[in-house]
PDBQT receptor file of N, H, CA, C and O in Angstrom, charges set to zero:
ATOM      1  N   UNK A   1      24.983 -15.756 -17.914  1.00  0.00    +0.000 N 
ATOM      2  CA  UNK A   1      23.849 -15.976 -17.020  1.00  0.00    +0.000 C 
ATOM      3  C   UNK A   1      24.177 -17.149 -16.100  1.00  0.00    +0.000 C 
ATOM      4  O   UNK A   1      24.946 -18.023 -16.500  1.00  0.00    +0.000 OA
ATOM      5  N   UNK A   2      23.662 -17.203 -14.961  1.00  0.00    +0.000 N 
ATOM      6  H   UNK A   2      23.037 -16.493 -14.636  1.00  0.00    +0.000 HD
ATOM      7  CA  UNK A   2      23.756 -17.552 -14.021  1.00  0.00    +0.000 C 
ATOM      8  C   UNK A   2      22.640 -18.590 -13.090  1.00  0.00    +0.000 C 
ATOM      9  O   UNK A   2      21.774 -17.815 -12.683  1.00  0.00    +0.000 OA
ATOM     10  N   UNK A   3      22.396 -19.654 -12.720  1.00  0.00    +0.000 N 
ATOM     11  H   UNK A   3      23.099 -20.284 -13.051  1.00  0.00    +0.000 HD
ATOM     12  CA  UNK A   3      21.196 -19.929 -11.663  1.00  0.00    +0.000 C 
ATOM     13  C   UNK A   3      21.830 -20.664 -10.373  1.00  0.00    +0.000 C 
ATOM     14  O   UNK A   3      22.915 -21.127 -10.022  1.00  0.00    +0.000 OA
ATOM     15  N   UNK A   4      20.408 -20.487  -9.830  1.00  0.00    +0.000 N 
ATOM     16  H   UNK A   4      19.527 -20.110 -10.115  1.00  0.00    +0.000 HD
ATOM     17  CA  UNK A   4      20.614 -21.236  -8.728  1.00  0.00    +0.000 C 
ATOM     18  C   UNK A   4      19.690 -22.519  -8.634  1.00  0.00    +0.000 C 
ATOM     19  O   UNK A   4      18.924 -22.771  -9.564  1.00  0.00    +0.000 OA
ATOM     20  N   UNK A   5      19.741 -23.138  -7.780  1.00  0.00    +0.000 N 
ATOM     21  H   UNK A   5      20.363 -22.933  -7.024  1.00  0.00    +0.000 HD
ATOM     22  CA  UNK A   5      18.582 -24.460  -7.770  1.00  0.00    +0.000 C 
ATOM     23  C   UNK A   5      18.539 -25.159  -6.750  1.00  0.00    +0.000 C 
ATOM     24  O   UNK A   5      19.430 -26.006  -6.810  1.00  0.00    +0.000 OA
ATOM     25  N   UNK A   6      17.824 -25.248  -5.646  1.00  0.00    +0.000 N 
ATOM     26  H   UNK A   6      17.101 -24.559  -5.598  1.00  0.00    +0.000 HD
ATOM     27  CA  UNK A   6      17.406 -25.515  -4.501  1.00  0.00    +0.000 C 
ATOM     28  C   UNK A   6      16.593 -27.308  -4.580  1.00  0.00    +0.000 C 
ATOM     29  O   UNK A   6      15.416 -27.568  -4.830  1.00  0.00    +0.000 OA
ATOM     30  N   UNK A   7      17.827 -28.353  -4.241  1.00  0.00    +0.000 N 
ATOM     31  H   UNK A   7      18.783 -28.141  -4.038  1.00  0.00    +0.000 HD
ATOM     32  CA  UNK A   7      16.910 -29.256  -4.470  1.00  0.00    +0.000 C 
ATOM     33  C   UNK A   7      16.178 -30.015  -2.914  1.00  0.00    +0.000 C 
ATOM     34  O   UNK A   7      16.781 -29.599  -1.925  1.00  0.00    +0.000 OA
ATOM     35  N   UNK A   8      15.170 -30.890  -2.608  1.00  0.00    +0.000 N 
ATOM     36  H   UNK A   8      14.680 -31.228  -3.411  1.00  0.00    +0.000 HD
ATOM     37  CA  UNK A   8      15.453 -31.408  -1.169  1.00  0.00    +0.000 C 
ATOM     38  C   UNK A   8      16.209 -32.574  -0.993  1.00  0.00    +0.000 C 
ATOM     39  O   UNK A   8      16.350 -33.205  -2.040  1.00  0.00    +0.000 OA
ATOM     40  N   UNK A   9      16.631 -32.960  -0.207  1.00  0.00    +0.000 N 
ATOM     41  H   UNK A   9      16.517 -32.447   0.644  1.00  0.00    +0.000 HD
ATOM     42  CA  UNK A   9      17.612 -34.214   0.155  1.00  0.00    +0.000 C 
ATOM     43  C   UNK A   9      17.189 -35.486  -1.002  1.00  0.00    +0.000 C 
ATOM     44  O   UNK A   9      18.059 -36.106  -1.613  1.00  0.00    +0.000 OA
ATOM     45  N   UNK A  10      15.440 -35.788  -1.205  1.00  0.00    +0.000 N 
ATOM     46  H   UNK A  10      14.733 -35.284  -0.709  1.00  0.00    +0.000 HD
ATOM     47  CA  UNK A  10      15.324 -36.756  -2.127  1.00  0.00    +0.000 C 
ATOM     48  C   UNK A  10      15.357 -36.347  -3.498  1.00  0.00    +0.000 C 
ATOM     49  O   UNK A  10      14.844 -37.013  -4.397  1.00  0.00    +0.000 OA
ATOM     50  N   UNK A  11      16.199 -34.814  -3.742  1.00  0.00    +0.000 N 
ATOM     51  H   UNK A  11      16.616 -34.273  -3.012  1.00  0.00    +0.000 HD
ATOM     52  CA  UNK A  11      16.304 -34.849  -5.371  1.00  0.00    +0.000 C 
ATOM     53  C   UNK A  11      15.952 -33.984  -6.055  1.00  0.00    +0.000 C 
ATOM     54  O   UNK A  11      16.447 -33.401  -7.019  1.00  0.00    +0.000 OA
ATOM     55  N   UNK A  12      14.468 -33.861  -5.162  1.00  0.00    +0.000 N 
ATOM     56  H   UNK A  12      14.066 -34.334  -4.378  1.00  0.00    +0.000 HD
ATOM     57  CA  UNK A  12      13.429 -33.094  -6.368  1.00  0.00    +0.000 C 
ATOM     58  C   UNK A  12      13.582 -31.469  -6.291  1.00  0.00    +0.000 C 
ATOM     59  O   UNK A  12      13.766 -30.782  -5.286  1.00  0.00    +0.000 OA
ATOM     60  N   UNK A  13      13.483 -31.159  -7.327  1.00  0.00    +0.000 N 
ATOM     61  H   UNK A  13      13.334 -31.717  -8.143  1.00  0.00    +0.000 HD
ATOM     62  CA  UNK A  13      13.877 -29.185  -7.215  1.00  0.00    +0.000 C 
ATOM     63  C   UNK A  13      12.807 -28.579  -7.136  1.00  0.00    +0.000 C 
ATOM     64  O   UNK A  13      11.743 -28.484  -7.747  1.00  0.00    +0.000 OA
ATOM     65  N   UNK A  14      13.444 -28.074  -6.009  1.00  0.00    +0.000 N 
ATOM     66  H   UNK A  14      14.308 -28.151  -5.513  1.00  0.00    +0.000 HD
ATOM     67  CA  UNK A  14      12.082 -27.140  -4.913  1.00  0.00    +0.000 C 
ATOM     68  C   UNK A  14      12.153 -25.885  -5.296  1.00  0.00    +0.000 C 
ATOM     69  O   UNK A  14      11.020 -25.464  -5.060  1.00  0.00    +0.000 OA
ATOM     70  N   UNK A  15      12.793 -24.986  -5.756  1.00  0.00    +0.000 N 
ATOM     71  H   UNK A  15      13.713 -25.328  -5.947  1.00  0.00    +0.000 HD
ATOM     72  CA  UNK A  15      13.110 -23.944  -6.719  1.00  0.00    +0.000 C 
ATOM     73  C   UNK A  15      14.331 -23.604  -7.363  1.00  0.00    +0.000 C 
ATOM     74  O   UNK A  15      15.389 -24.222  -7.247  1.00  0.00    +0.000 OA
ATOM     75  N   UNK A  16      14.094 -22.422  -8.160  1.00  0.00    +0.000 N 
ATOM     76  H   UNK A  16      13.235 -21.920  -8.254  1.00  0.00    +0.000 HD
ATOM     77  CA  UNK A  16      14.561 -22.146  -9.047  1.00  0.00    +0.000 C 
ATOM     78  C   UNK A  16      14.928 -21.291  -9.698  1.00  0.00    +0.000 C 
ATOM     79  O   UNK A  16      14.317 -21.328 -10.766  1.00  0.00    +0.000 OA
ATOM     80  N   UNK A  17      16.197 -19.829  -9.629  1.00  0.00    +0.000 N 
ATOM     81  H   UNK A  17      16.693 -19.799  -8.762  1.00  0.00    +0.000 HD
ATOM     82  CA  UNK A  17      16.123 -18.837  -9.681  1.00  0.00    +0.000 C 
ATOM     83  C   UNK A  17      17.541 -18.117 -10.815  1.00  0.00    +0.000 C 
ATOM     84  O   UNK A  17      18.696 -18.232 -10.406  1.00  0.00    +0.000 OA
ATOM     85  N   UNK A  18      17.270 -17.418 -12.185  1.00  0.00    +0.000 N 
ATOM     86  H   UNK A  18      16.331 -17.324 -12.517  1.00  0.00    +0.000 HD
ATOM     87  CA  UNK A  18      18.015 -16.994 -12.618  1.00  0.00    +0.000 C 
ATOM     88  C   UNK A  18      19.247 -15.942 -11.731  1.00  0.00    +0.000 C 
ATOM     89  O   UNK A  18      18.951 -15.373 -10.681  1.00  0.00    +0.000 OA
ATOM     90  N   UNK A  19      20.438 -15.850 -12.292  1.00  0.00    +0.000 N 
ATOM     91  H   UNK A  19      20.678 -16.313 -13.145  1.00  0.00    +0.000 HD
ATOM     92  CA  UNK A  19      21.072 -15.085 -11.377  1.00  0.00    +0.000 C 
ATOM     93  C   UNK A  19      21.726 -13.816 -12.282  1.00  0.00    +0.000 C 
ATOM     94  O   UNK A  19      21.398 -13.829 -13.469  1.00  0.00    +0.000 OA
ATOM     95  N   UNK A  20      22.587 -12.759 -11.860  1.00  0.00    +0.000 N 
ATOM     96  H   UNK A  20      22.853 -12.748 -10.897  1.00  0.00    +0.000 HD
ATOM     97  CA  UNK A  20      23.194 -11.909 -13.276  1.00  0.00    +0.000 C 
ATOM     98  C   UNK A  20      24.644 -12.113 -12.636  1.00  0.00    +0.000 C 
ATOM     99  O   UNK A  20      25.256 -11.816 -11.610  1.00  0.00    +0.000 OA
ATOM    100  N   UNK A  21      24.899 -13.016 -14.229  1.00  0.00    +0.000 N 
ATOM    101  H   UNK A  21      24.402 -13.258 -15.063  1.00  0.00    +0.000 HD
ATOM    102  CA  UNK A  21      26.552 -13.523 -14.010  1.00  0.00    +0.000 C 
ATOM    103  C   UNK A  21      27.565 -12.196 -14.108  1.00  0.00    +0.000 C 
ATOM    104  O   UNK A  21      28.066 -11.765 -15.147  1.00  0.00    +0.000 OA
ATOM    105  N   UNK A  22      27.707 -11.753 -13.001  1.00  0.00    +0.000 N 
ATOM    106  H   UNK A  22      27.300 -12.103 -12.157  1.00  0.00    +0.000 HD
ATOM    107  CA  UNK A  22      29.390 -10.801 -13.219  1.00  0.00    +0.000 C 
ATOM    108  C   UNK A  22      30.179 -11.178 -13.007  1.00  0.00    +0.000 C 
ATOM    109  O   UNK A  22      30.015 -12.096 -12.203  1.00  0.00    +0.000 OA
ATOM    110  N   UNK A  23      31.782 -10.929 -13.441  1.00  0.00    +0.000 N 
ATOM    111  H   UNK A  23      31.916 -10.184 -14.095  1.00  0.00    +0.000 HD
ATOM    112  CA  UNK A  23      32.790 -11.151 -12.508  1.00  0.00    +0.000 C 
ATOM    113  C   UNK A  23      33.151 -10.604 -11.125  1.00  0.00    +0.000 C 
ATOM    114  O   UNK A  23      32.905  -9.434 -10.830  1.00  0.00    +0.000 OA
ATOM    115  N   UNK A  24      33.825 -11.591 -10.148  1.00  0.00    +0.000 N 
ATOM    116  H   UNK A  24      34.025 -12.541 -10.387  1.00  0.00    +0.000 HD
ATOM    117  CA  UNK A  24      34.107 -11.492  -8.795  1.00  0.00    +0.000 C 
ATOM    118  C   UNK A  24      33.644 -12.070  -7.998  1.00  0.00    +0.000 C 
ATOM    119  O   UNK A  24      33.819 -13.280  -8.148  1.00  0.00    +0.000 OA
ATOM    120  N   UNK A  25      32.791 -11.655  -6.689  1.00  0.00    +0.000 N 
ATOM    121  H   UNK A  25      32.648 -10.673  -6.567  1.00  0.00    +0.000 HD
ATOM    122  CA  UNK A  25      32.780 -12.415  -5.558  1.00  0.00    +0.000 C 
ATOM    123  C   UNK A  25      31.380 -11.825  -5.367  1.00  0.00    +0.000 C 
ATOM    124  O   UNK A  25      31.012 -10.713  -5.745  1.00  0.00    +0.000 OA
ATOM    125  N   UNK A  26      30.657 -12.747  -4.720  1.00  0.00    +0.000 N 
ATOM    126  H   UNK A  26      30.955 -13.651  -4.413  1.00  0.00    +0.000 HD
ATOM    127  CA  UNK A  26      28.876 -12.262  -4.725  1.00  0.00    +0.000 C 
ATOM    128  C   UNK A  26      28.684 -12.942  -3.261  1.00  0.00    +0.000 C 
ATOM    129  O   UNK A  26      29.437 -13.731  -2.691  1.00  0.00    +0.000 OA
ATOM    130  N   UNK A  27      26.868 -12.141  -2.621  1.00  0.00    +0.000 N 
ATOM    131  H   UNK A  27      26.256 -11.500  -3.084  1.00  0.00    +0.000 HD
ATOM    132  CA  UNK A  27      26.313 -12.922  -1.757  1.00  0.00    +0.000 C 
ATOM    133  C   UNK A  27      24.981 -12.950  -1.961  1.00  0.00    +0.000 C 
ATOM    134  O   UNK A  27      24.341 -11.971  -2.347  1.00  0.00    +0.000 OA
ATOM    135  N   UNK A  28      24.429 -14.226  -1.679  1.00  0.00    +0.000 N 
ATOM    136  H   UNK A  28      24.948 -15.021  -1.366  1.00  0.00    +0.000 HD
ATOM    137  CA  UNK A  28      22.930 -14.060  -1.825  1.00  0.00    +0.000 C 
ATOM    138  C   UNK A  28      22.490 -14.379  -0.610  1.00  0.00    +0.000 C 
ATOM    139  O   UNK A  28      23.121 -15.031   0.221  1.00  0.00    +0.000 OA
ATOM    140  N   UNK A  29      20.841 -13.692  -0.421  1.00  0.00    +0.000 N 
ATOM    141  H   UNK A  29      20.329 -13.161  -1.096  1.00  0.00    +0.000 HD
ATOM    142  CA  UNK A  29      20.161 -14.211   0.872  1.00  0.00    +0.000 C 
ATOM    143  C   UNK A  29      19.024 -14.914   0.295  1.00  0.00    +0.000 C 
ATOM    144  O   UNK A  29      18.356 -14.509  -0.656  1.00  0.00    +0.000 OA
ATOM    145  N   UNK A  30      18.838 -16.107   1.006  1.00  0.00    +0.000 N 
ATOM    146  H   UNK A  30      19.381 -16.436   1.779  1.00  0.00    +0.000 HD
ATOM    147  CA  UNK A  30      17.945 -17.132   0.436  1.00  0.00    +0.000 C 
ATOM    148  C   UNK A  30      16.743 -17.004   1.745  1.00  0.00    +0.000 C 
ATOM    149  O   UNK A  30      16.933 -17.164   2.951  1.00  0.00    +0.000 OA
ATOM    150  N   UNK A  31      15.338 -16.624   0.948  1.00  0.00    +0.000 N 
ATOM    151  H   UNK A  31      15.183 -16.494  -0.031  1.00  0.00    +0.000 HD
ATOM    152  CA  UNK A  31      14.284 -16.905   1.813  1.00  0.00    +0.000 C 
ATOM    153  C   UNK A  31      13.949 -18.393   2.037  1.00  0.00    +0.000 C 
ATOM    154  O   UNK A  31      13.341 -19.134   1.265  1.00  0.00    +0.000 OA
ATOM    155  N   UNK A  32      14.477 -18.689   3.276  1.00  0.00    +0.000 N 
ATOM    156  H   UNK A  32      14.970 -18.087   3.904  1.00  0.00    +0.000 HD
ATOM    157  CA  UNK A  32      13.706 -19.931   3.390  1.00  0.00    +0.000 C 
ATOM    158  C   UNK A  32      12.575 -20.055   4.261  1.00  0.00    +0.000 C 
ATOM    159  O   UNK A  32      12.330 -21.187   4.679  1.00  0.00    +0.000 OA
ATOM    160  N   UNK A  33      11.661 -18.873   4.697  1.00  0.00    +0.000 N 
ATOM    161  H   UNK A  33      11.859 -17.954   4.357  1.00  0.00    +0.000 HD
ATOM    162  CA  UNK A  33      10.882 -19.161   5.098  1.00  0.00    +0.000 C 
ATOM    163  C   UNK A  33       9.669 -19.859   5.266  1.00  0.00    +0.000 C 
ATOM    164  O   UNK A  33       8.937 -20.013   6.244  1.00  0.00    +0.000 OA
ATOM    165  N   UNK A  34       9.626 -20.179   4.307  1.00  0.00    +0.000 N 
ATOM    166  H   UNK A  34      10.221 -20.055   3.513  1.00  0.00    +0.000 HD
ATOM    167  CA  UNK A  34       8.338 -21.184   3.168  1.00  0.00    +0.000 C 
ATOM    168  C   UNK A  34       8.303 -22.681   3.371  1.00  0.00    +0.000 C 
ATOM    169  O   UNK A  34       7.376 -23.489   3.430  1.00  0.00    +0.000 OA
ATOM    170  N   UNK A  35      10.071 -22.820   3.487  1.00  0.00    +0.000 N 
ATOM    171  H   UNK A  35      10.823 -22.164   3.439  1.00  0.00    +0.000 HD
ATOM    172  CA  UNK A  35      10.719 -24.185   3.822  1.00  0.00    +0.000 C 
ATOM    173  C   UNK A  35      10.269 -24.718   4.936  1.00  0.00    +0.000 C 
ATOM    174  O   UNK A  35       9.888 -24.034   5.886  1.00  0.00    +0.000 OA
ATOM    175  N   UNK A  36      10.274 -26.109   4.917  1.00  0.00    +0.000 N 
ATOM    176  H   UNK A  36      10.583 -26.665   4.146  1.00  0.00    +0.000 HD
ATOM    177  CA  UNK A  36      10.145 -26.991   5.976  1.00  0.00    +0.000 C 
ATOM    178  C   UNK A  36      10.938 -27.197   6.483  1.00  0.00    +0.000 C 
ATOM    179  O   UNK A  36      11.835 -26.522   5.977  1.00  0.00    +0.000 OA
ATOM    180  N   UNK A  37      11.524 -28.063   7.706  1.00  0.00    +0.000 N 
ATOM    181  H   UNK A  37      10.795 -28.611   8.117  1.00  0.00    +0.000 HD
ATOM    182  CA  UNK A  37      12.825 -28.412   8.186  1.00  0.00    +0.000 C 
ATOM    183  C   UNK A  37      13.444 -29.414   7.711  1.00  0.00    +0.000 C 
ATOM    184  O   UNK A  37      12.798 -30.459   7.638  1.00  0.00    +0.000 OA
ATOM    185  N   UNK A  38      14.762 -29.417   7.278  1.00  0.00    +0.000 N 
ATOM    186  H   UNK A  38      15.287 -28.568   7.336  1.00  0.00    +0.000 HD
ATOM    187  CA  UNK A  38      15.044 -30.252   6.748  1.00  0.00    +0.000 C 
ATOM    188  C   UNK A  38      16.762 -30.085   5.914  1.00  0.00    +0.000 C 
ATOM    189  O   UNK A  38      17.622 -29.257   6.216  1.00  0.00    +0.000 OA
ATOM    190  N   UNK A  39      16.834 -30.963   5.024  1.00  0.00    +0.000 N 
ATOM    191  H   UNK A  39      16.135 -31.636   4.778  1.00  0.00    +0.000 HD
ATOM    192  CA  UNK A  39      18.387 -30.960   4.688  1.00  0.00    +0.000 C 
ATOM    193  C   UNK A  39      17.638 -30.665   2.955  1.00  0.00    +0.000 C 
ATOM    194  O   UNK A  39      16.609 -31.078   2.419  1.00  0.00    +0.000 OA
ATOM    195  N   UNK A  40      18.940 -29.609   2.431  1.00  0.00    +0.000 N 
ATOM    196  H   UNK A  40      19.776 -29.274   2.867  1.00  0.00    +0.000 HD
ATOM    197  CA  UNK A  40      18.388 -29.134   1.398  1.00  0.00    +0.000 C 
ATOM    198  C   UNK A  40      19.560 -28.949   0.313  1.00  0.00    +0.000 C 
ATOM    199  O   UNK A  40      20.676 -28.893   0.828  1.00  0.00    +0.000 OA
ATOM    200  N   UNK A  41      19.531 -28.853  -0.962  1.00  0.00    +0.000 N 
ATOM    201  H   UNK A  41      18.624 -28.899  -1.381  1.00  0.00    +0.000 HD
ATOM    202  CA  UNK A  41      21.139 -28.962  -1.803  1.00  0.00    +0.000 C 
ATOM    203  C   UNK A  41      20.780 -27.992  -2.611  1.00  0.00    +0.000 C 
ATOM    204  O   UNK A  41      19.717 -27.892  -3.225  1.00  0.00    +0.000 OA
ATOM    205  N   UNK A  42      22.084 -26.956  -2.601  1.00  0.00    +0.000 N 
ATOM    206  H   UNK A  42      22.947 -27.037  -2.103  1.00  0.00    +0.000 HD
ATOM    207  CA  UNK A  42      21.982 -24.966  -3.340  1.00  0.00    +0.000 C 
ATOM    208  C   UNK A  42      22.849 -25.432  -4.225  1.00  0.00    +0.000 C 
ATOM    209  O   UNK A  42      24.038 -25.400  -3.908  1.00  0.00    +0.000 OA
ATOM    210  N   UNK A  43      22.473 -25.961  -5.504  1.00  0.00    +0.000 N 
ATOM    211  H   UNK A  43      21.507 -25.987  -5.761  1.00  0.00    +0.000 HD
ATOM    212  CA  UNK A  43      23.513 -25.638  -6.641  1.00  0.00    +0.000 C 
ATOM    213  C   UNK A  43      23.922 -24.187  -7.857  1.00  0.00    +0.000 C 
ATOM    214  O   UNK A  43      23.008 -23.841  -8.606  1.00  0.00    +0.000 OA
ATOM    215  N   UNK A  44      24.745 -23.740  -7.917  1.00  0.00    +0.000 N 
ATOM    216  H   UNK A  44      25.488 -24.021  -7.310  1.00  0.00    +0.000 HD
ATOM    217  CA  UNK A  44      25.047 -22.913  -8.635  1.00  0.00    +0.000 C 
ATOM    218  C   UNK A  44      25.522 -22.895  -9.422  1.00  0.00    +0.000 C 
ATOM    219  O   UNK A  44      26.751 -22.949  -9.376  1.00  0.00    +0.000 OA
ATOM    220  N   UNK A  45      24.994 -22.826 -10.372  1.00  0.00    +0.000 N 
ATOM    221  H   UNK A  45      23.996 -22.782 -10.410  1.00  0.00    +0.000 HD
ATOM    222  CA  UNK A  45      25.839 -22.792 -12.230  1.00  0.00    +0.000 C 
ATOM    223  C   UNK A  45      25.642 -21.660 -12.584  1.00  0.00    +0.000 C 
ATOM    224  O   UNK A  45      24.786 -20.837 -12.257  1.00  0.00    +0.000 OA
ATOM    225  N   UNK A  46      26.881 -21.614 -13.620  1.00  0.00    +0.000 N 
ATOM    226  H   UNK A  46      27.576 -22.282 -13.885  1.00  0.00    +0.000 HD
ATOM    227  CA  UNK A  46      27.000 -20.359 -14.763  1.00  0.00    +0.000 C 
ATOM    228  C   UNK A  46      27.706 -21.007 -15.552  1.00  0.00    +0.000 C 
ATOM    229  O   UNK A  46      27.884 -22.225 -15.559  1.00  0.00    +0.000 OA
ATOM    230  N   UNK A  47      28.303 -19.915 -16.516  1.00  0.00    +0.000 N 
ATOM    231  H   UNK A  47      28.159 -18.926 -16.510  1.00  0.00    +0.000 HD
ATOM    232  CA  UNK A  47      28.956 -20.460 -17.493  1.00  0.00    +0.000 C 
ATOM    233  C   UNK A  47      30.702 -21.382 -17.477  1.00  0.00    +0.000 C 
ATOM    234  O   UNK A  47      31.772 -20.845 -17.191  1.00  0.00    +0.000 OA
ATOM    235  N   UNK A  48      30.500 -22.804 -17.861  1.00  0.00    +0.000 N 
ATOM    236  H   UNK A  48      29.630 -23.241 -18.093  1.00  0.00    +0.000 HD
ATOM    237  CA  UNK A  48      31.298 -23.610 -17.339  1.00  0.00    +0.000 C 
ATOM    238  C   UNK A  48      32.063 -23.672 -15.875  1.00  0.00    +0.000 C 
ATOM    239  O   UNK A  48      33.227 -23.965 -15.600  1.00  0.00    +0.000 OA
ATOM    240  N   UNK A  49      30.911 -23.267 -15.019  1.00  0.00    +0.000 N 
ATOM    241  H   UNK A  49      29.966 -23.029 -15.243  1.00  0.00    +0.000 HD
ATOM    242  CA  UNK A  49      31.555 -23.448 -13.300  1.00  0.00    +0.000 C 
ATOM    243  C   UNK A  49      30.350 -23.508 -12.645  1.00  0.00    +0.000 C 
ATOM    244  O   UNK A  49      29.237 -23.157 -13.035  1.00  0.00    +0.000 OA
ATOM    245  N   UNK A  50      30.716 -24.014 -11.558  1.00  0.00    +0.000 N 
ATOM    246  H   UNK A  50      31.620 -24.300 -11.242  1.00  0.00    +0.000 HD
ATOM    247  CA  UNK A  50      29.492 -24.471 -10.582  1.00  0.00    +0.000 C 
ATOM    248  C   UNK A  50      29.857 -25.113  -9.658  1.00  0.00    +0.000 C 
ATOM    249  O   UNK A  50      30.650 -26.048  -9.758  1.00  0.00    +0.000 OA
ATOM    250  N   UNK A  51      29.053 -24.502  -8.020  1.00  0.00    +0.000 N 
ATOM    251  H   UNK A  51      28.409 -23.742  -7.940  1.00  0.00    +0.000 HD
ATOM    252  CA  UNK A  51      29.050 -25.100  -6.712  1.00  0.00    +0.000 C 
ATOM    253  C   UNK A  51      28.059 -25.991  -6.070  1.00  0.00    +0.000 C 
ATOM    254  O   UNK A  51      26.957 -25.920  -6.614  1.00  0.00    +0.000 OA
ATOM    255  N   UNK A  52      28.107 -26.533  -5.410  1.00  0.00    +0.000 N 
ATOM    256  H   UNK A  52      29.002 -26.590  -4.968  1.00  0.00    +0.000 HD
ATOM    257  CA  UNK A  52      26.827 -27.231  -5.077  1.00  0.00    +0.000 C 
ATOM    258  C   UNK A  52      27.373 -27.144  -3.243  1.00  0.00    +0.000 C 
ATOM    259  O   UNK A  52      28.491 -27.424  -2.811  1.00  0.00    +0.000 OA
ATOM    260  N   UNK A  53      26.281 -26.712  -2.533  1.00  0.00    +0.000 N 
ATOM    261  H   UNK A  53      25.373 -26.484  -2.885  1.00  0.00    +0.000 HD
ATOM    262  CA  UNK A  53      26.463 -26.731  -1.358  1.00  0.00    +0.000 C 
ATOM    263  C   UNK A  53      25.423 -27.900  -0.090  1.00  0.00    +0.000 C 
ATOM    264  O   UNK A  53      24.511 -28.695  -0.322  1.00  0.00    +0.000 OA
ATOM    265  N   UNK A  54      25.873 -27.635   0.774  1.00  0.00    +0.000 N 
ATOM    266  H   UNK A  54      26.613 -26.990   0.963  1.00  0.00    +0.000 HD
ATOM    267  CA  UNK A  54      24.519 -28.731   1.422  1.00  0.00    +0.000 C 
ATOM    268  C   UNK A  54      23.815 -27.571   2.450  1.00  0.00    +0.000 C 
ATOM    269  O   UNK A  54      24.565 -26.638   2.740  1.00  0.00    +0.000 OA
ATOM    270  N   UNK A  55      22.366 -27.539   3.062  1.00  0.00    +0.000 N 
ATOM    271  H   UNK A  55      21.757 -28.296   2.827  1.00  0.00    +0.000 HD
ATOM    272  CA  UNK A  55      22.632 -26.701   4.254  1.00  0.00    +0.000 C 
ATOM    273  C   UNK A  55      21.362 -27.306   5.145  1.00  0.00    +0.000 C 
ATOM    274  O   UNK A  55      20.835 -28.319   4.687  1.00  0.00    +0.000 OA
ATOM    275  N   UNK A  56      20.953 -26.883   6.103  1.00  0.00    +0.000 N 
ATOM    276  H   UNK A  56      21.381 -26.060   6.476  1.00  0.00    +0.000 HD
ATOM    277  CA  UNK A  56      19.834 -27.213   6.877  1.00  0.00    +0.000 C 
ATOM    278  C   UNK A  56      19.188 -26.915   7.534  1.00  0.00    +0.000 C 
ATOM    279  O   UNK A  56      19.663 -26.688   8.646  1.00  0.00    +0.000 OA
ATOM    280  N   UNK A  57      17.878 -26.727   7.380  1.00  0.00    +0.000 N 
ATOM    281  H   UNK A  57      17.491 -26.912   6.476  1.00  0.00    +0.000 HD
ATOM    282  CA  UNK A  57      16.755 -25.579   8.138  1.00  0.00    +0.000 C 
ATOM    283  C   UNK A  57      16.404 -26.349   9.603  1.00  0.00    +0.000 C 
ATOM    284  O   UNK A  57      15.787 -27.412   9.674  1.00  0.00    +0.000 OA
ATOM    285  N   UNK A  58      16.938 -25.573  10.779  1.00  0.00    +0.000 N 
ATOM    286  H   UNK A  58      17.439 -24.710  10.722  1.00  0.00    +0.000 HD
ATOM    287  CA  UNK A  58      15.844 -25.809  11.481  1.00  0.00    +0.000 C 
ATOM    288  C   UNK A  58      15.249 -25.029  12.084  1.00  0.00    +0.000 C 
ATOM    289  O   UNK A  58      15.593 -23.859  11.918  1.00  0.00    +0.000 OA
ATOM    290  N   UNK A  59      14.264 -25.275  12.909  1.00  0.00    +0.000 N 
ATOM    291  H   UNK A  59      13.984 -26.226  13.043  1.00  0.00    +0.000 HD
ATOM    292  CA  UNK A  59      13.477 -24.027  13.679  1.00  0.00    +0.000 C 
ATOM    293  C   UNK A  59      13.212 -24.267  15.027  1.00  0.00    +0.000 C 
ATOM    294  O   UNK A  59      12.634 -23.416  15.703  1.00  0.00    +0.000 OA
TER     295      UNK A  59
């Protein structure tokens, strides 16, 4: 098993979403419509591996 975790720039986790761990190469589409503008951190864990990305909404 797999998640994801959406935190905002000061930390706090803005959501929070199980994922289904397979092997290979994946894509997800993230609704951020809900979101405010701003700078936001996508971490991804599974089992012993994990990315953490940065990204940023604007409109």
């Amino acid at each position: 098993m797999a998640s994801l975790t959406i935190y905002d720039i000061s930390g706090r986790r803005i959501a929070m979403e199980s994922l289904e761990s397979t092997p290979g190469r994946h894509s997800l589409v993230l609704d951020v419509e809900d979101y405010p503008q701003g700078v936001y951190i996508a971490r991804i864990a599974g089992e012993g591996t994990g990315t953490t990305r940065r990204f940023v909404i604007t409109r």
